[in-house]
Backbone as CSV, one residue per row, in Angstrom:
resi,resn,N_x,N_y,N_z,CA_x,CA_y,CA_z,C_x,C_y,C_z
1,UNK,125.693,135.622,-36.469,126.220,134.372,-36.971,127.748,134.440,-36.963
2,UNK,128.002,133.290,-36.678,129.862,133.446,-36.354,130.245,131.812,-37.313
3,UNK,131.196,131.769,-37.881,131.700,130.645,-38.809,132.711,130.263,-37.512
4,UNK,133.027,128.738,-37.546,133.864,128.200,-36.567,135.194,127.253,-37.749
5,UNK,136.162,127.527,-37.755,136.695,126.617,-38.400,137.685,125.619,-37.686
6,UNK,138.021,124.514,-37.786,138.895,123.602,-36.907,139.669,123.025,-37.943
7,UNK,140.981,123.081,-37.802,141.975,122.583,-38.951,142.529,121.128,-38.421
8,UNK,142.406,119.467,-39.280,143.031,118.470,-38.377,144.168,118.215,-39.574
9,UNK,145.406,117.436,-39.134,146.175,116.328,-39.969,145.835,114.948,-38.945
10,UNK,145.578,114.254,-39.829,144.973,112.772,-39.728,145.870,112.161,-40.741
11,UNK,146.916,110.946,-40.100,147.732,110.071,-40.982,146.700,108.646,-41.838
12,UNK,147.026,108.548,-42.979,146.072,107.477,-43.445,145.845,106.653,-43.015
13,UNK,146.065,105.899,-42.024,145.497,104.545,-41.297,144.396,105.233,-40.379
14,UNK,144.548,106.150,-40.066,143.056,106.540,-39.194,141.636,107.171,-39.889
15,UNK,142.041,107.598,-40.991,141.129,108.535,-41.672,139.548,108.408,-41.648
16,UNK,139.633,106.932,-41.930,138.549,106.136,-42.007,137.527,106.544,-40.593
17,UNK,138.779,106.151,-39.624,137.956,106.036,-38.423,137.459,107.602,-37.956
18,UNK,138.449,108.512,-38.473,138.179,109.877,-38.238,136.928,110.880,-38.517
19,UNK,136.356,109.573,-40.086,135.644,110.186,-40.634,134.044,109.884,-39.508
20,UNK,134.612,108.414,-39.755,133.090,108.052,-39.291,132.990,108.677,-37.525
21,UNK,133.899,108.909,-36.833,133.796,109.523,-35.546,133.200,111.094,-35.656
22,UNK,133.171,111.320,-37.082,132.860,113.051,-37.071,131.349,112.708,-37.718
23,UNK,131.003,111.611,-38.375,129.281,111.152,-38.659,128.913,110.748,-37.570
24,UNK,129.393,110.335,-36.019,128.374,110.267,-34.901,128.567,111.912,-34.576
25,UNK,129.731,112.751,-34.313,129.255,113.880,-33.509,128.569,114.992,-34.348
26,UNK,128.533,113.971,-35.383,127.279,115.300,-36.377,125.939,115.253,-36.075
27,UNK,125.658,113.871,-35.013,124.331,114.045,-34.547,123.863,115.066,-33.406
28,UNK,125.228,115.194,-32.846,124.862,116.552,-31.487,124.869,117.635,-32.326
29,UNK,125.837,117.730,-33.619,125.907,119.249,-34.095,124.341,119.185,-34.858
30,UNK,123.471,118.081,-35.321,122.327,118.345,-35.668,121.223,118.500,-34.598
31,UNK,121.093,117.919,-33.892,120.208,118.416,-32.564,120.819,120.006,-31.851
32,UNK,121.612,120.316,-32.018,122.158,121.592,-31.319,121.600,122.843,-31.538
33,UNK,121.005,123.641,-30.629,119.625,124.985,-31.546,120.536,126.149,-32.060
34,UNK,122.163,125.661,-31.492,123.033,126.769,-31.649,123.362,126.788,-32.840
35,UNK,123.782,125.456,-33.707,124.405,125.063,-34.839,123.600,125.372,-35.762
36,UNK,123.622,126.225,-36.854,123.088,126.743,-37.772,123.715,125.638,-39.301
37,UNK,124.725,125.063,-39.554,125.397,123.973,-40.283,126.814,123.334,-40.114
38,UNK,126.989,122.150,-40.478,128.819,122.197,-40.490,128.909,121.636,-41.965
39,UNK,130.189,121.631,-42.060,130.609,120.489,-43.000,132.051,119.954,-42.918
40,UNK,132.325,118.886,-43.062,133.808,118.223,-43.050,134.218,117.914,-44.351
41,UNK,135.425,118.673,-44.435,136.337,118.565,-45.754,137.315,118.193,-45.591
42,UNK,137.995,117.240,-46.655,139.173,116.434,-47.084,139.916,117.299,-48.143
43,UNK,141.203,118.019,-47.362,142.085,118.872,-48.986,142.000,116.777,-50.225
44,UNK,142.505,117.900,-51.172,142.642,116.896,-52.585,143.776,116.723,-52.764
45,UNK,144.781,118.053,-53.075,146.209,117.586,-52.711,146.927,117.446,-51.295
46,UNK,146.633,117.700,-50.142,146.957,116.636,-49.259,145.931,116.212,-48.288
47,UNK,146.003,114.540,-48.294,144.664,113.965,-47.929,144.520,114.047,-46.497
48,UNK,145.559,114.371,-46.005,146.154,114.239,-44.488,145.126,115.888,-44.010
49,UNK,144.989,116.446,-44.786,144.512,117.869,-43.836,143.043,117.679,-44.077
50,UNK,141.904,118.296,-42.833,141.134,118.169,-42.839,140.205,119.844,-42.184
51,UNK,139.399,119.868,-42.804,138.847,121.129,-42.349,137.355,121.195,-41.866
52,UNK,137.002,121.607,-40.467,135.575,121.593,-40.185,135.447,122.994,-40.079
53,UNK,134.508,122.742,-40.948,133.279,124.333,-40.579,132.111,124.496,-40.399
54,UNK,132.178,125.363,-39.291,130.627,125.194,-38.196,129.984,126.353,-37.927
55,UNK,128.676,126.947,-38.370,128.070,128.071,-38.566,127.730,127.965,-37.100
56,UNK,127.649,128.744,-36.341,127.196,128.986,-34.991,126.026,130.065,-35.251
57,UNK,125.356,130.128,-34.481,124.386,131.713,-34.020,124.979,132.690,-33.421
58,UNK,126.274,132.349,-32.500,126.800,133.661,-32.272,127.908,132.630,-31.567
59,UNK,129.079,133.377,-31.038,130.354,133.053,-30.321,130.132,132.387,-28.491
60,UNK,128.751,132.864,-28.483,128.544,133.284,-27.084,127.595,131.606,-27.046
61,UNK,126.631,131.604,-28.040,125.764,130.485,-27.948,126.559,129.153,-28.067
62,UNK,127.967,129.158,-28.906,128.883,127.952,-29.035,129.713,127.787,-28.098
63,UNK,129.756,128.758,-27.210,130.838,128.742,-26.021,129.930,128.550,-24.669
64,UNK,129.491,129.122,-24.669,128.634,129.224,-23.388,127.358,127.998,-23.251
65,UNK,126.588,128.268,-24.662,125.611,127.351,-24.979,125.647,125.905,-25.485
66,UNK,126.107,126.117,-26.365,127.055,124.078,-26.726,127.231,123.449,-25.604
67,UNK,128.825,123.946,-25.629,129.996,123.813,-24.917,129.299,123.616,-23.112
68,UNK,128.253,124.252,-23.013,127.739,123.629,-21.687,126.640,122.943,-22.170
69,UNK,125.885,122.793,-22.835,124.827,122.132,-23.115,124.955,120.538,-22.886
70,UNK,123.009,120.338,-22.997,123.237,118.550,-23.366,123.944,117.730,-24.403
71,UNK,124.248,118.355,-25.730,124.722,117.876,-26.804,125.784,118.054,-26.667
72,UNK,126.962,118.797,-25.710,128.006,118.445,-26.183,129.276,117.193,-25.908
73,UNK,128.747,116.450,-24.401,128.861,115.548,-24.253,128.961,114.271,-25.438
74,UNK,127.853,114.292,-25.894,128.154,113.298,-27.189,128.965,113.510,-28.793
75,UNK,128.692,114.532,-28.561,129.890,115.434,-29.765,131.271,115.194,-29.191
76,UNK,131.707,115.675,-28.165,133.107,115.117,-27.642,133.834,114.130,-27.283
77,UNK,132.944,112.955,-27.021,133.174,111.811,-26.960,133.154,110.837,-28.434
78,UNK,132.903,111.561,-29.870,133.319,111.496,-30.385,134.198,111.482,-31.362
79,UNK,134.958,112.882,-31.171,135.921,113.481,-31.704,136.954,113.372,-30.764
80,UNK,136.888,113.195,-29.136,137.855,113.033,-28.235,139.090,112.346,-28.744
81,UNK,139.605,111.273,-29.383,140.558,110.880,-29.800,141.386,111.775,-30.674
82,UNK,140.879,112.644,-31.426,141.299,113.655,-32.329,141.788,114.999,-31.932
83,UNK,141.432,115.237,-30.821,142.037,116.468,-30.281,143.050,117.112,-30.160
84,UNK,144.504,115.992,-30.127,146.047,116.113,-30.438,146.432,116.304,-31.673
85,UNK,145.223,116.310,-32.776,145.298,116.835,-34.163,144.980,118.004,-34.712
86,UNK,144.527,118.609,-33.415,144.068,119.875,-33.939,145.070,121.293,-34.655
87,UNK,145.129,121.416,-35.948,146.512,122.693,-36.206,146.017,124.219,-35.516
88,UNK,144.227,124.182,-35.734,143.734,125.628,-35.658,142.030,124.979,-34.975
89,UNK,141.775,125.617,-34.559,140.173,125.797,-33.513,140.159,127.799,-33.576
90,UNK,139.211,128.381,-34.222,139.197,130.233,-34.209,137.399,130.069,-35.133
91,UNK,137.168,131.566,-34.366,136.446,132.123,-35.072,135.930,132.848,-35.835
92,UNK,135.557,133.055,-36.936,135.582,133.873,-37.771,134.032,134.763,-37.829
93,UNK,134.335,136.410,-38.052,133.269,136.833,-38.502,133.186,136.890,-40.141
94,UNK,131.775,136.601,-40.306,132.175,136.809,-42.331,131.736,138.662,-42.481
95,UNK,132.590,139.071,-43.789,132.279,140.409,-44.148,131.423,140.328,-45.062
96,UNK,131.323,141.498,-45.748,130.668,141.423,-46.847,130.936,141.094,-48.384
97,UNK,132.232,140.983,-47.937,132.523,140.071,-49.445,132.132,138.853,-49.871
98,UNK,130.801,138.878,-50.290,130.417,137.575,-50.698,129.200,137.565,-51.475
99,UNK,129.183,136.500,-52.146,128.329,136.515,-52.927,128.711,134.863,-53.804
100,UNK,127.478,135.336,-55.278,127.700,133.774,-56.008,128.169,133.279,-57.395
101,UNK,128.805,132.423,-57.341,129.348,132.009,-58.787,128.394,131.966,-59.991
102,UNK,129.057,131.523,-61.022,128.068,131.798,-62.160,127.845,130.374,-63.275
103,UNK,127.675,129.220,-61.866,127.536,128.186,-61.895,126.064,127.873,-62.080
104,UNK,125.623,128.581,-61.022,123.685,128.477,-61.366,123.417,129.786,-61.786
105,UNK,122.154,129.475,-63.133,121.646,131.485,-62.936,120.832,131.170,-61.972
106,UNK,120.555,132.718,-61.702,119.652,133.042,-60.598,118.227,132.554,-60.789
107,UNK,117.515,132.758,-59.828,115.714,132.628,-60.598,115.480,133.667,-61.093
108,UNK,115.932,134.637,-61.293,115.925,136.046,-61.837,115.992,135.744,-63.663
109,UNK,117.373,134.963,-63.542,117.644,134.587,-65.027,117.052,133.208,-65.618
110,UNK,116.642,132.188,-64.748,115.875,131.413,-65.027,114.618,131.848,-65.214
111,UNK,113.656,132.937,-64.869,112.760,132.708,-65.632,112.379,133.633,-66.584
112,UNK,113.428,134.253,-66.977,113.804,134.965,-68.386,114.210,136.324,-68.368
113,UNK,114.406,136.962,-66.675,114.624,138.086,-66.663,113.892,139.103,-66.399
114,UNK,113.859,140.618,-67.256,112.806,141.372,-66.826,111.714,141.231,-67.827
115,UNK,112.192,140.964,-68.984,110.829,141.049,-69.739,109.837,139.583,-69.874
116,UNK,110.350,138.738,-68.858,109.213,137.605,-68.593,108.537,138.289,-67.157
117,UNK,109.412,138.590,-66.524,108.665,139.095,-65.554,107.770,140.567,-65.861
118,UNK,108.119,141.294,-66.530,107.065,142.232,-66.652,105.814,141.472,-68.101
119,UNK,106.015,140.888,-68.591,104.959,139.945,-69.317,103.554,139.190,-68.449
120,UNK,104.720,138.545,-67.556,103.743,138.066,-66.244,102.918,138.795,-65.655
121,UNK,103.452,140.215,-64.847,102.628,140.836,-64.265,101.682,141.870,-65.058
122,UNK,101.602,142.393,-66.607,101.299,143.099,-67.073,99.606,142.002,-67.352
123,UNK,100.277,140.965,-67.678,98.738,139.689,-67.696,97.961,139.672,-66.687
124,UNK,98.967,139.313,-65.599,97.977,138.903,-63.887,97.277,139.902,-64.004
125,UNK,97.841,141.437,-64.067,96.902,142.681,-63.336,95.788,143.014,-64.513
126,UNK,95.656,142.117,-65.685,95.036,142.302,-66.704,93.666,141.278,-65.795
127,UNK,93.924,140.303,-65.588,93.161,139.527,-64.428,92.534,139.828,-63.554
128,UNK,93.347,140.745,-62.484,93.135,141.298,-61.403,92.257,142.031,-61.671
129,UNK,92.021,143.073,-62.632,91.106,143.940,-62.812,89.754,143.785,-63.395
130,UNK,89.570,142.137,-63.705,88.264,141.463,-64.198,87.784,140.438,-63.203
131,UNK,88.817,140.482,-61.808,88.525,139.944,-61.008,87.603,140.040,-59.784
132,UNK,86.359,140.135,-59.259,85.488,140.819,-58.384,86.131,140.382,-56.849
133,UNK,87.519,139.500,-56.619,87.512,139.532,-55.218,88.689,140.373,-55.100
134,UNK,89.421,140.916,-56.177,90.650,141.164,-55.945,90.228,142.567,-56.722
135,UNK,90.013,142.514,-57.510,89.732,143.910,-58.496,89.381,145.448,-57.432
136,UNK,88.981,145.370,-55.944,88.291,146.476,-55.354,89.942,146.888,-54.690
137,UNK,90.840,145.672,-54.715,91.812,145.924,-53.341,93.135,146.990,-54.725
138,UNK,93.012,146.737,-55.863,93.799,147.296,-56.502,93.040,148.526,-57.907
139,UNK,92.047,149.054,-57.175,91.154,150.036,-57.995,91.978,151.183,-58.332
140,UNK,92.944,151.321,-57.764,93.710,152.734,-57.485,95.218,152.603,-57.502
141,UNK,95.043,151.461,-58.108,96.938,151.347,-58.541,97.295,152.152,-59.430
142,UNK,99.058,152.600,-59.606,99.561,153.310,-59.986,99.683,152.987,-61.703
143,UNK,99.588,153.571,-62.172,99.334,152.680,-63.665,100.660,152.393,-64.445
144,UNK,101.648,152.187,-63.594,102.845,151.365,-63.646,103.253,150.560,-62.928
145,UNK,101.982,150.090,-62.305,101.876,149.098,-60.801,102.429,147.232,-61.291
146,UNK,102.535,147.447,-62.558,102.523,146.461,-62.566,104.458,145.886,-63.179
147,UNK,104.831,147.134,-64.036,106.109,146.656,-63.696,107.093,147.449,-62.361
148,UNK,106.264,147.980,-61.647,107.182,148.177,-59.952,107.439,146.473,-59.184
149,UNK,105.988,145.862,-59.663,106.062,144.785,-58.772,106.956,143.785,-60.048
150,UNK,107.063,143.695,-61.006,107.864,142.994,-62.111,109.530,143.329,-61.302
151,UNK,110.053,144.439,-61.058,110.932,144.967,-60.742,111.404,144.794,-59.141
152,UNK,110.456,144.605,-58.525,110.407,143.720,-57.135,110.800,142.469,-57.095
153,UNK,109.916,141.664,-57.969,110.264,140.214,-57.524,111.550,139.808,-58.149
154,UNK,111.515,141.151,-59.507,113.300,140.351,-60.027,114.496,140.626,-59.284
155,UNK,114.407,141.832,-58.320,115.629,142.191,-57.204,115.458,140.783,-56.141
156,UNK,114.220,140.297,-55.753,114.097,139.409,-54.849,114.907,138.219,-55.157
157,UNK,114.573,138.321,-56.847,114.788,136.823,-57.242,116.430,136.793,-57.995
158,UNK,117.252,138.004,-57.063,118.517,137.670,-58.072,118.788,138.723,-58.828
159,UNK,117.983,139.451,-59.373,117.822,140.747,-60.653,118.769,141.877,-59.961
160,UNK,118.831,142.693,-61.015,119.107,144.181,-60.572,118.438,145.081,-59.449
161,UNK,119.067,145.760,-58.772,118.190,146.316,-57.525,117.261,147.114,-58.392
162,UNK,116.487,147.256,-58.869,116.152,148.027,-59.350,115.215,148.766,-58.431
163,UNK,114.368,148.301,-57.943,112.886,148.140,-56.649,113.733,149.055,-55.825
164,UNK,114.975,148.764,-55.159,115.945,149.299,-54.026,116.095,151.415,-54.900
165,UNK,116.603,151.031,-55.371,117.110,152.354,-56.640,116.244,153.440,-56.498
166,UNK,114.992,152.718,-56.922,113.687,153.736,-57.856,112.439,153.356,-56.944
167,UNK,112.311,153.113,-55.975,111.273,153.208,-55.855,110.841,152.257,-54.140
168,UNK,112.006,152.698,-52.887,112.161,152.522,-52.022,112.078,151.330,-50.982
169,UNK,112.440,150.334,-51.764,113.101,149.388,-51.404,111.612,148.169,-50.224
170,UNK,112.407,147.464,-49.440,111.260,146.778,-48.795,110.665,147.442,-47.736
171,UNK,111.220,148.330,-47.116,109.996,149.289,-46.256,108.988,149.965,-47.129
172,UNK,109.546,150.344,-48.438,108.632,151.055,-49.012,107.003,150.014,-49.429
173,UNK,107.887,149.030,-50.159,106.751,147.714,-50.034,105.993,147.544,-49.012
174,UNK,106.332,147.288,-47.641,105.790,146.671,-46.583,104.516,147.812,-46.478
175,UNK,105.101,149.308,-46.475,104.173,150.260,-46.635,103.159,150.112,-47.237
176,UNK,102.878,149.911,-48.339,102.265,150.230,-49.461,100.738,148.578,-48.930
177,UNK,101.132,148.131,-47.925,100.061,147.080,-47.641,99.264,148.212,-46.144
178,UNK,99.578,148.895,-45.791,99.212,149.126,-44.521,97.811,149.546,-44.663
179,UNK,97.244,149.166,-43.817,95.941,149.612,-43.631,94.841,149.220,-45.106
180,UNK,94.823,148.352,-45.718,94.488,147.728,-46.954,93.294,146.579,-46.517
181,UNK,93.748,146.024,-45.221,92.667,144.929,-44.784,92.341,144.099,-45.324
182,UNK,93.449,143.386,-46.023,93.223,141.752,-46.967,93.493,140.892,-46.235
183,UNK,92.231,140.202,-46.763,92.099,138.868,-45.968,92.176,137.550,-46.669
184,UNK,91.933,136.502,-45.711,92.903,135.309,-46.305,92.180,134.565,-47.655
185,UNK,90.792,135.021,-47.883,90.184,134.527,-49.066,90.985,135.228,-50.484
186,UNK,91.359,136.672,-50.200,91.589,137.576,-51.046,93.681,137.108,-51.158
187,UNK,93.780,136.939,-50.498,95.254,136.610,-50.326,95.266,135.175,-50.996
188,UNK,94.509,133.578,-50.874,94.390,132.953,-51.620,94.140,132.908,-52.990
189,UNK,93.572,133.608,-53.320,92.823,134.058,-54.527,94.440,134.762,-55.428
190,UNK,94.587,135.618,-54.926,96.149,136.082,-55.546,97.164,135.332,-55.937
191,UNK,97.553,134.318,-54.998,98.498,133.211,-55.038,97.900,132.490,-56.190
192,UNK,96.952,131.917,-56.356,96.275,131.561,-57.141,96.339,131.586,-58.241
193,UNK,96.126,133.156,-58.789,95.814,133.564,-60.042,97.406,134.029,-60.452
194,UNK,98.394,134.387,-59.858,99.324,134.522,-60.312,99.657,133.377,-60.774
195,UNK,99.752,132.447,-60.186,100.554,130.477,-60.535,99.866,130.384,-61.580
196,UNK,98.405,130.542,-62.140,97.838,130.225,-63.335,98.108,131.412,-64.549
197,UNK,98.888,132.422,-63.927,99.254,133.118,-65.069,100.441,132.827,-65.422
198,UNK,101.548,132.537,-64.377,102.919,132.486,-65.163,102.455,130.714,-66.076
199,UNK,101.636,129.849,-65.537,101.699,129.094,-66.998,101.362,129.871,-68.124
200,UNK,100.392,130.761,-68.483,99.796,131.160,-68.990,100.690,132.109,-69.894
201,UNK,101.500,132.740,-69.233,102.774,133.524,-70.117,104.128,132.833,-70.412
202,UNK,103.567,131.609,-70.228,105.147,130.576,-70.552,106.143,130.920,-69.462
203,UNK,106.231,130.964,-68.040,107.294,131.302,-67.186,107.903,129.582,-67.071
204,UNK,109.132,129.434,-66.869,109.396,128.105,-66.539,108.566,126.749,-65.548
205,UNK,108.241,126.125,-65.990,107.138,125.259,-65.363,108.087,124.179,-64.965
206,UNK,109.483,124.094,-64.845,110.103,122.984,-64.285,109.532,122.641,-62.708
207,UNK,110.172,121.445,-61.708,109.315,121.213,-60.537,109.985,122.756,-59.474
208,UNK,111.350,122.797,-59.855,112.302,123.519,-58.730,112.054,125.092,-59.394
209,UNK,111.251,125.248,-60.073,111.531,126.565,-60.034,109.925,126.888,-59.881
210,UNK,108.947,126.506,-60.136,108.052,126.629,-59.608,107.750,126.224,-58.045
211,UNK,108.811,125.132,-57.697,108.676,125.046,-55.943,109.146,126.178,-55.233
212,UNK,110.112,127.036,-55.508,110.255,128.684,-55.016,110.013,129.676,-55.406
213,UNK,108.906,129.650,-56.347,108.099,130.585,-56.617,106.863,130.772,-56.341
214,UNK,106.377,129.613,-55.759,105.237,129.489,-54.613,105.414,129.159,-53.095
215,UNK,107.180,128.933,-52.991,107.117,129.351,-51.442,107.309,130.711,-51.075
216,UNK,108.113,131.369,-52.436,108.011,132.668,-51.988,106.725,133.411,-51.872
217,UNK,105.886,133.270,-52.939,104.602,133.687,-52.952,103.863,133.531,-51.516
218,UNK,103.694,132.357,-50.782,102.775,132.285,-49.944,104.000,133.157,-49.029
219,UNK,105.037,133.181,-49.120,105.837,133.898,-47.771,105.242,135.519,-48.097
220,UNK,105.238,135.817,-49.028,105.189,137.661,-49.506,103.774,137.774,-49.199
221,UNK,102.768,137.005,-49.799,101.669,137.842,-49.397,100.973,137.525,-47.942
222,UNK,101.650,136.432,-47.589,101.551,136.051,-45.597,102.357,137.290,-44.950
223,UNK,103.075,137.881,-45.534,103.722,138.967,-44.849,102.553,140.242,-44.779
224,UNK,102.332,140.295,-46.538,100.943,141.342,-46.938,99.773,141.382,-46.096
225,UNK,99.918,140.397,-45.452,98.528,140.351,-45.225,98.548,140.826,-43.885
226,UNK,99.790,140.261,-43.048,99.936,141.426,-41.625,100.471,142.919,-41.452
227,UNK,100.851,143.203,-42.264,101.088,144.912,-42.900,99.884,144.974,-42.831
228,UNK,98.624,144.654,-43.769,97.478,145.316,-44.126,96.290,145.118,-43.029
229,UNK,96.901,143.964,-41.630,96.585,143.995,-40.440,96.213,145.173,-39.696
230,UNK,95.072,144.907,-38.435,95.158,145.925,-37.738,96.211,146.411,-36.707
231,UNK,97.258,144.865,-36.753,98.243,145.428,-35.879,99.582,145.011,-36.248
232,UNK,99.769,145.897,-37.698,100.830,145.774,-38.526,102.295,145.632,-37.529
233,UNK,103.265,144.882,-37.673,105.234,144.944,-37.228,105.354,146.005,-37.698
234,UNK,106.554,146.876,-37.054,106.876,148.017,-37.770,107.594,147.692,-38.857
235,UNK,107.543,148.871,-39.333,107.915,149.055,-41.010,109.079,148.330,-40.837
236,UNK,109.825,147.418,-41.991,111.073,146.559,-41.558,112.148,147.724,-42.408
237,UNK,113.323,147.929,-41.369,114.702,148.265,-42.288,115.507,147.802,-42.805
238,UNK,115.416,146.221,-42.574,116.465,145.453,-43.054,116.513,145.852,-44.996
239,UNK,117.249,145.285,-45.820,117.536,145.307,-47.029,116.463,144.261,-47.930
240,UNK,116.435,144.314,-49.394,115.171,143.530,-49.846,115.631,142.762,-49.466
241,UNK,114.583,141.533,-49.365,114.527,139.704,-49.251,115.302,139.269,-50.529
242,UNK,116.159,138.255,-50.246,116.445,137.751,-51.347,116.024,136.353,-51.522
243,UNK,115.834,135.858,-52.467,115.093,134.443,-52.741,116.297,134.002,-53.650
244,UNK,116.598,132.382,-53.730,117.523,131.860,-54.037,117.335,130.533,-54.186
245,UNK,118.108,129.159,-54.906,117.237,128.056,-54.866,117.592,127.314,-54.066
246,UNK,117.775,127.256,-53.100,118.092,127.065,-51.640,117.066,127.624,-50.264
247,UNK,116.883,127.148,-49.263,116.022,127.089,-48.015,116.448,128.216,-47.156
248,UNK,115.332,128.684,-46.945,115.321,129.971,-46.142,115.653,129.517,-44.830
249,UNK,115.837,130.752,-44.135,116.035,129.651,-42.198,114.404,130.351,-41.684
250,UNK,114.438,129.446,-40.915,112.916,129.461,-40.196,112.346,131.153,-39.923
251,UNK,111.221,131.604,-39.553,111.162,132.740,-38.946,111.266,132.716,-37.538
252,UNK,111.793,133.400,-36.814,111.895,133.794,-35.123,111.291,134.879,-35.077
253,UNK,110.153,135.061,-34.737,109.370,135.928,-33.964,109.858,136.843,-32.811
């Protein structure tokens, strides 16, 4: 991923028109498979400067791929008048300095932390184990199985690494499904009974925080369930998943 930034000064009699010429070529930057987002900003103290920023997939896909593509024809023919305004056109790689304000809590802290989350799972697996479709697949859990996975979903969801720290992070997870052979009745059934437990332990029942706590759910154990496949992906190295209240990007296979 490569950030694109373009710096304009636009005198106030055009602004108007500047703006709305950058709402038609936002339709090529939305059809574009390269363009990952933009956005157009107006400074506050001076109205005259203007800043676009444009997430690309890589340097190569916006140069090579855009830039020759079908979409960029109509993107340029809308911004074409503006081009003698340009201060800066560069690309940027982002580092790792980044992260988030303390404007939203996390879902970590929205739904109370660790001791809602180990409340939750100490119930479910109280479930699980009176459960005859699920009860055979977890006969032999660790008998702290239940706050490892408390300690999982709160690193996922925002929390302390803790999962990463103590107890080997998301390969170690992905592991721990292999060769298990759950199937999609038994994988429904889970999703299931967890959603009827966090009502059940008072976890936040608002619409948005229960809407990513069941997309994550069906994403984690749709993952579980091809680990515990006969023809598991290899073990993943990337770093845990993080979940956030915001939209994941698609999977690419």
């Amino acid at each position: 991923m490569i950030v694109e930034y373009i710096r304009y000064r636009i005198d106030e009699p055009r602004r108007t028109a500047f703006e709305e010429a950058y709402a038609r070529a936002a339709e090529a930057l939305t059809a574009a498979e390269q363009c990952l987002d933009f956005e157009l900003s107006r400074c506050t103290e001076e109205p005259e400067a203007y800043v676009l920023r444009i997430r690309w997939t890589s340097t190569e896909d916006h140069l090579q791929g855009f830039r020759k593509g079908e979409q960029f024809g109509a993107f340029f023919a809308a911004i074409k008048p503006y081009v003698t305004d340009i201060q800066e056109m560069r690309h940027y790689e982002v580092t790792a300095v980044a992260g988030r304000g303390g404007a939203h809590p996390t879902l970590y802290e929205w739904a109370g932390g660790r001791e809602a989350l180990e409340r939750l799972f100490t119930r479910f697996y109280e479930h699980v184990d009176q459960d005859p479709l699920l009860a055979p697949l977890f006969a032999a859990k660790h008998p702290e199985h239940a706050k490892h996975v408390a300690a999982w979903l709160g690193e996922v969801f925002g929390g302390p690494h803790t999962y990463s720290a103590d107890h080997g992070g998301h390969r170690h997870m992905a592991s721990q499904h292999l060769g298990r052979g759950i199937d999609e009745q038994q994988r429904r059934r889970w999703v299931a009974l967890l959603l009827e437990t966090a009502d059940e332990v008072g976890l936040p029942a608002d619409p948005e925080f229960r809407a990513v706590l069941a997309y994550y759910l069906e994403w984690g154990t749709r993952m579980a369930v091809l680990y515990a496949g006969p023809n598991p992906p290899p073990l993943p190295e990337a770093p845990m998943p993080r979940w956030d209240w915001g939209i994941t990007p698609p999977y690419r296979g």
